[in-house]
N, C-alpha and C positions, 0 to 999 in steps of 0.2 A: 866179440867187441873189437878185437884186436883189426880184423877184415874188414869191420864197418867204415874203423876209421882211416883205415887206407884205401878205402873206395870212395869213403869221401873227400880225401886228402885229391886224387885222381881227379875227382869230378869237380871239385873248387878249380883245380887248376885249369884243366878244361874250358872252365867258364871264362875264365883269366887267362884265356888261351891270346885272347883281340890285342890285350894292351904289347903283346910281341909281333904283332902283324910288320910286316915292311910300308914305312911311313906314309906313305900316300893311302896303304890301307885303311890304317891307325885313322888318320885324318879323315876319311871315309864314315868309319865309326865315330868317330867325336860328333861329328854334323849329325848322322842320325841320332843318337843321344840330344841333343840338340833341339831337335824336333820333335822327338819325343816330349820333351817337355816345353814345347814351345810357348801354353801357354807362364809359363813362369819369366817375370821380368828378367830381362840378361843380367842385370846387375846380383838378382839375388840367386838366380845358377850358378855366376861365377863364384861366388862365395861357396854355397853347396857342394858342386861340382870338387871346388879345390878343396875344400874339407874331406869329401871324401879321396881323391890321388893323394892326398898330401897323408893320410892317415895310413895306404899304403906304401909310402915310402921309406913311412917311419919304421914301415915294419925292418927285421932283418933281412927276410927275403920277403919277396911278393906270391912266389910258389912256395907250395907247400913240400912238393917231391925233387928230391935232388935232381932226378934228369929234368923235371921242367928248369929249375934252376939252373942248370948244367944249359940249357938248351935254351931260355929265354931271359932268363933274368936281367942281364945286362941292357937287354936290349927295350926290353917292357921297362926298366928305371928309365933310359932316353927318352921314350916316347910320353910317358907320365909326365916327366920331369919338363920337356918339351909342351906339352898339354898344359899344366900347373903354370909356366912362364906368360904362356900366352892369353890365360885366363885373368893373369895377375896386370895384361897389357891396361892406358886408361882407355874408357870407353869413348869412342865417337861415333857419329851419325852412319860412317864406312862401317865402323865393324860392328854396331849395332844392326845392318842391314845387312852386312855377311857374315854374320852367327844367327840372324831371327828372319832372316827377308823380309824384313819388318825395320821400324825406327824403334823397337826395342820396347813397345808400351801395349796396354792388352787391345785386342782387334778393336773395341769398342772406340778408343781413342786414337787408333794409328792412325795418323797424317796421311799414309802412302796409304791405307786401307785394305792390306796384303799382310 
């Protein structure tokens, strides 16, 4: 049991490997996220989105294994912590159209029809 759960301690962090990427990567990764869920209003990603960064923040670490913490933690809090700010910006027509390439409403009603 003791093995399982240090192999999944490994493998959470693994997954959790992105939010330590070098920031333009990170950024990278947000936009895909992003699109992924494109069809979901921007407004209620943001809220989603920050519930869950902000859920890991709360934690004490974000990694589970000391060398990932040794190794990214500082830097996966900046980039969350940078993510969470930006989510929390208000919304306009700009950054509705550079977070959805859209005016932010589902295809059937977008203005721009993109």
């Amino acid at each position: 049991a003791r093995a399982a759960t240090a192999q999944a301690a490994h493998l959470i962090d693994a997954d959790l490997a992105i939010f330590a990427a070098p920031e333009t990567r990170y950024d990278e990764y947000t936009s895909a996220v992003r699109r992924e869920y494109a069809s979901i209003a921007e407004a209620d990603f943001r809220v989603g989105r920050s519930r869950i960064l902000t859920a890991y923040l709360a934690r004490p670490a974000i990694y589970r294994t000391a060398t990932a913490r040794e190794l990214w933690e500082a830097r996966a809090r900046a980039n969350v912590l940078r993510e969470v700010d930006a989510l929390s910006q208000p919304l306009t027509p700009r950054s509705l159209r550079a977070a959805t390439g859209r005016d932010g409403l589902p295809p059937a009603f977008s203005v721009l029809g993109a």
